[in-house]
C-alpha positions as CSV (number, residue, x, y, z in Angstrom):
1,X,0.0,0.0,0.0
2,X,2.4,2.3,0.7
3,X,4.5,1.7,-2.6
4,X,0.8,1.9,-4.1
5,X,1.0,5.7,-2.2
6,X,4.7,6.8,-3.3
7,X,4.1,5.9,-7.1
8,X,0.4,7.6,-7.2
9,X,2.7,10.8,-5.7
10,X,5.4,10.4,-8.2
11,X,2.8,10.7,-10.7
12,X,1.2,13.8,-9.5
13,X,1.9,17.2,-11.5
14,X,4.5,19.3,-9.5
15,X,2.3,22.2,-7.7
16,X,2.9,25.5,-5.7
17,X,6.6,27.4,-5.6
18,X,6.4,30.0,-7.2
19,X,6.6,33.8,-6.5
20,X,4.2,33.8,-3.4
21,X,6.1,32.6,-0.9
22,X,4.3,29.7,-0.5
23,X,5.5,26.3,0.6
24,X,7.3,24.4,-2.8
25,X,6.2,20.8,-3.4
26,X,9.1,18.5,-3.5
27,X,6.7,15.5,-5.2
28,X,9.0,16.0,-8.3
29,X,12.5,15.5,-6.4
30,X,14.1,12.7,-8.0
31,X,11.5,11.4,-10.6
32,X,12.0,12.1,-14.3
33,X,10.1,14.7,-15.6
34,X,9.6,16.0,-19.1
35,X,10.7,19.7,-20.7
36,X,10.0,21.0,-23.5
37,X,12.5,23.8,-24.9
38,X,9.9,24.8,-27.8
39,X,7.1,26.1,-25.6
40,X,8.9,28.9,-23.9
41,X,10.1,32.4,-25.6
42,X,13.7,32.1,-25.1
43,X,16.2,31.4,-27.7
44,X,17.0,27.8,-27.9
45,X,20.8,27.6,-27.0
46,X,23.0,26.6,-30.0
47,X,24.3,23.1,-28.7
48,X,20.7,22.2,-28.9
49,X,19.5,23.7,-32.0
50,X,19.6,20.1,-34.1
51,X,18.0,18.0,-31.0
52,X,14.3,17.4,-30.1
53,X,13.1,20.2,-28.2
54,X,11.3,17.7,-25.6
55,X,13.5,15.8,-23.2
56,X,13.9,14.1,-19.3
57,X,15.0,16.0,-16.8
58,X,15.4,15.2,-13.1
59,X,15.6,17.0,-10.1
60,X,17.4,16.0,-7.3
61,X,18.5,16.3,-3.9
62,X,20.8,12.9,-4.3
63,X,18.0,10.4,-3.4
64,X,18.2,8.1,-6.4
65,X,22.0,6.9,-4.8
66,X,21.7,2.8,-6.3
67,X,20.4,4.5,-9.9
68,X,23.5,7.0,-9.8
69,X,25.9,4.3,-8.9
70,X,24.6,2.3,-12.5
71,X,24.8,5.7,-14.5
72,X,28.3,4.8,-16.2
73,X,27.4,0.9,-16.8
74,X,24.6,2.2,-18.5
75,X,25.9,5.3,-20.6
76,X,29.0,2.7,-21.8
77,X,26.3,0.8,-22.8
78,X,24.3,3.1,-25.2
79,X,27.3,5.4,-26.4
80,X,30.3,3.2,-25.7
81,X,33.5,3.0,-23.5
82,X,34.6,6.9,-24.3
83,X,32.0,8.6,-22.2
84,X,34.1,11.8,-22.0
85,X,34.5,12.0,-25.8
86,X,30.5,11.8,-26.6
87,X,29.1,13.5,-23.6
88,X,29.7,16.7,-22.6
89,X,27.6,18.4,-19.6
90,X,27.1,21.8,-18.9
91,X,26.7,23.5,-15.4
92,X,24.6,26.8,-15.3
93,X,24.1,27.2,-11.9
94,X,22.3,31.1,-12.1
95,X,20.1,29.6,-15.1
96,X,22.2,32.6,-17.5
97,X,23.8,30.0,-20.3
98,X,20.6,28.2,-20.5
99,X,17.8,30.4,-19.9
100,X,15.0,28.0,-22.6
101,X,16.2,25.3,-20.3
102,X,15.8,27.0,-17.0
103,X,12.7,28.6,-18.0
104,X,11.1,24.8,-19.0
105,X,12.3,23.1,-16.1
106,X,10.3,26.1,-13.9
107,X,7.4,25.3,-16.0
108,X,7.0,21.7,-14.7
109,X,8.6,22.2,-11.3
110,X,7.6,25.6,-10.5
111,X,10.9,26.4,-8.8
112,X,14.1,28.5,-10.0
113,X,16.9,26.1,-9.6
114,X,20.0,25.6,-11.4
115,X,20.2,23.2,-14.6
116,X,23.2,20.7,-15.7
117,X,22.2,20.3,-19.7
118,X,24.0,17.0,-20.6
119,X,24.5,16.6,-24.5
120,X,25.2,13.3,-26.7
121,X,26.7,13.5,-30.0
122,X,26.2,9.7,-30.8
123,X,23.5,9.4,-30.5
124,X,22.6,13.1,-30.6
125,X,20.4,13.3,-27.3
126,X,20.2,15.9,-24.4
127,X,18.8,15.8,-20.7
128,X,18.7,18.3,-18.0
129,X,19.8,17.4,-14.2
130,X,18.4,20.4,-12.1
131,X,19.1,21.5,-8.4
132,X,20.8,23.4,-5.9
133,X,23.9,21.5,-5.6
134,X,26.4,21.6,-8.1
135,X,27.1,17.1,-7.8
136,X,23.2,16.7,-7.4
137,X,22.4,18.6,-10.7
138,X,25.2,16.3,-12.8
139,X,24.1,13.1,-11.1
140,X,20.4,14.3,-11.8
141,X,21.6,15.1,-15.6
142,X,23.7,12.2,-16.2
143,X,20.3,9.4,-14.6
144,X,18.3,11.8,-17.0
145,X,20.6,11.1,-20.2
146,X,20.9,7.6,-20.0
147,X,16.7,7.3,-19.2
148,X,16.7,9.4,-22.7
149,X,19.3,7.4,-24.4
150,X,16.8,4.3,-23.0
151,X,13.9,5.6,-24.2
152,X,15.4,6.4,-27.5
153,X,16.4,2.9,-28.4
154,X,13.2,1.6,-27.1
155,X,11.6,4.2,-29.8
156,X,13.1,2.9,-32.2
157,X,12.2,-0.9,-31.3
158,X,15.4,-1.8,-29.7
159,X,15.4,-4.5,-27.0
160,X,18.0,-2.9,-23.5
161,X,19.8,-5.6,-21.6
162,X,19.3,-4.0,-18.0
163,X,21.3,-6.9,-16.5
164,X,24.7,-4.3,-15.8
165,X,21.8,-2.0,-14.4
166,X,18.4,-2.8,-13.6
167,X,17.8,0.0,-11.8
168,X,17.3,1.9,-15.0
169,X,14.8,0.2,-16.1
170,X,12.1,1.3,-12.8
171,X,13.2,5.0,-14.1
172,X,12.6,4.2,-17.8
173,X,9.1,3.3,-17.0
174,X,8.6,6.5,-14.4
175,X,9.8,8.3,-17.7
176,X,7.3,6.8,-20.1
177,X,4.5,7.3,-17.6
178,X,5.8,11.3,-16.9
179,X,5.7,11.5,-20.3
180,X,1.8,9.7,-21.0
181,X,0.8,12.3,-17.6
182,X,2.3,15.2,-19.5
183,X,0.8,14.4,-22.7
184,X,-3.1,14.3,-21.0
């Protein structure tokens, strides 16, 4: 019952924040979430000019620890053994660099927090890792990119061997059900 409780919550839209002071709702702290870079009025930054505008995000407070710890298993296996050559992340703390992202992510979330944008070249994906702590965001971002880099070769009817990280799979079907809530 209780894991019947914590999965209706994850499901829940994030609500309050905002400008009035009022209590912020944390429901969306370490869940994937969905942004969508098209919707908003700002310029969409150059890196992702060629990418979908829609995308995961997570935000965090480092609660997703046994997902983080299967992060690089998992981004080996969808863009190979050079992480560092295909991936490149980018911090933006005061939400300046990255203001399409920042503004999307307060859409959903309702909060002003920074944004890690994490960018694939092959295959060309982003994902956005948002929160107030500079290793939280990055964790956040890099959980994010390989749930989008999941979803991605499940789009295109690829079968994932979760066996080097099962974990990933439980966050690949929060994303796909963020996504279907999103979409209503």
């Amino acid at each position: 019952q209780q894991q019947q409780q914590q999965q209706q919550q994850q499901q829940r839209p994030a609500k309050g924040g905002g400008k009035g002071g009022g209590k912020h709702d944390n429901s969306h702290r370490d869940s994937p979430l969905w942004v969508n870079i098209a919707a908003g009025e700002e310029a969409i930054p150059e890196v992702l000019e060629a990418l979908p505008p829609e995308t995961v995000a997570m935000s965090s407070d480092g609660g997703r620890r046994p997902l983080y710890s299967k992060v690089d298993a998992a981004l080996k296996y969808f863009v190979g053994e050079d992480i560092g050559e295909t991936v490149e992340y980018f911090d933006d703390p005061q939400r300046k660099d990255f203001p399409a992202v920042a503004s999307a992510v307060k859409a959903v979330t309702h909060r002003d927090e920074g944004v890690t944008v994490a960018v694939c070249s092959t295959p060309p994906t982003w994902a956005v890792g948002v929160g107030n702590k500079a290793r939280a965001r990055k964790d956040a971002a890099r959980a994010a990119l390989a749930g989008a880099l999941a979803l991605q070769h499940l789009e295109l009817g690829q079968e994932i061997d979760y066996t080097e990280f099962p974990v990933l799979e439980k966050f690949v079907q929060e994303a796909q059900a963020a996504r279907d809530a999103a979409a209503q």
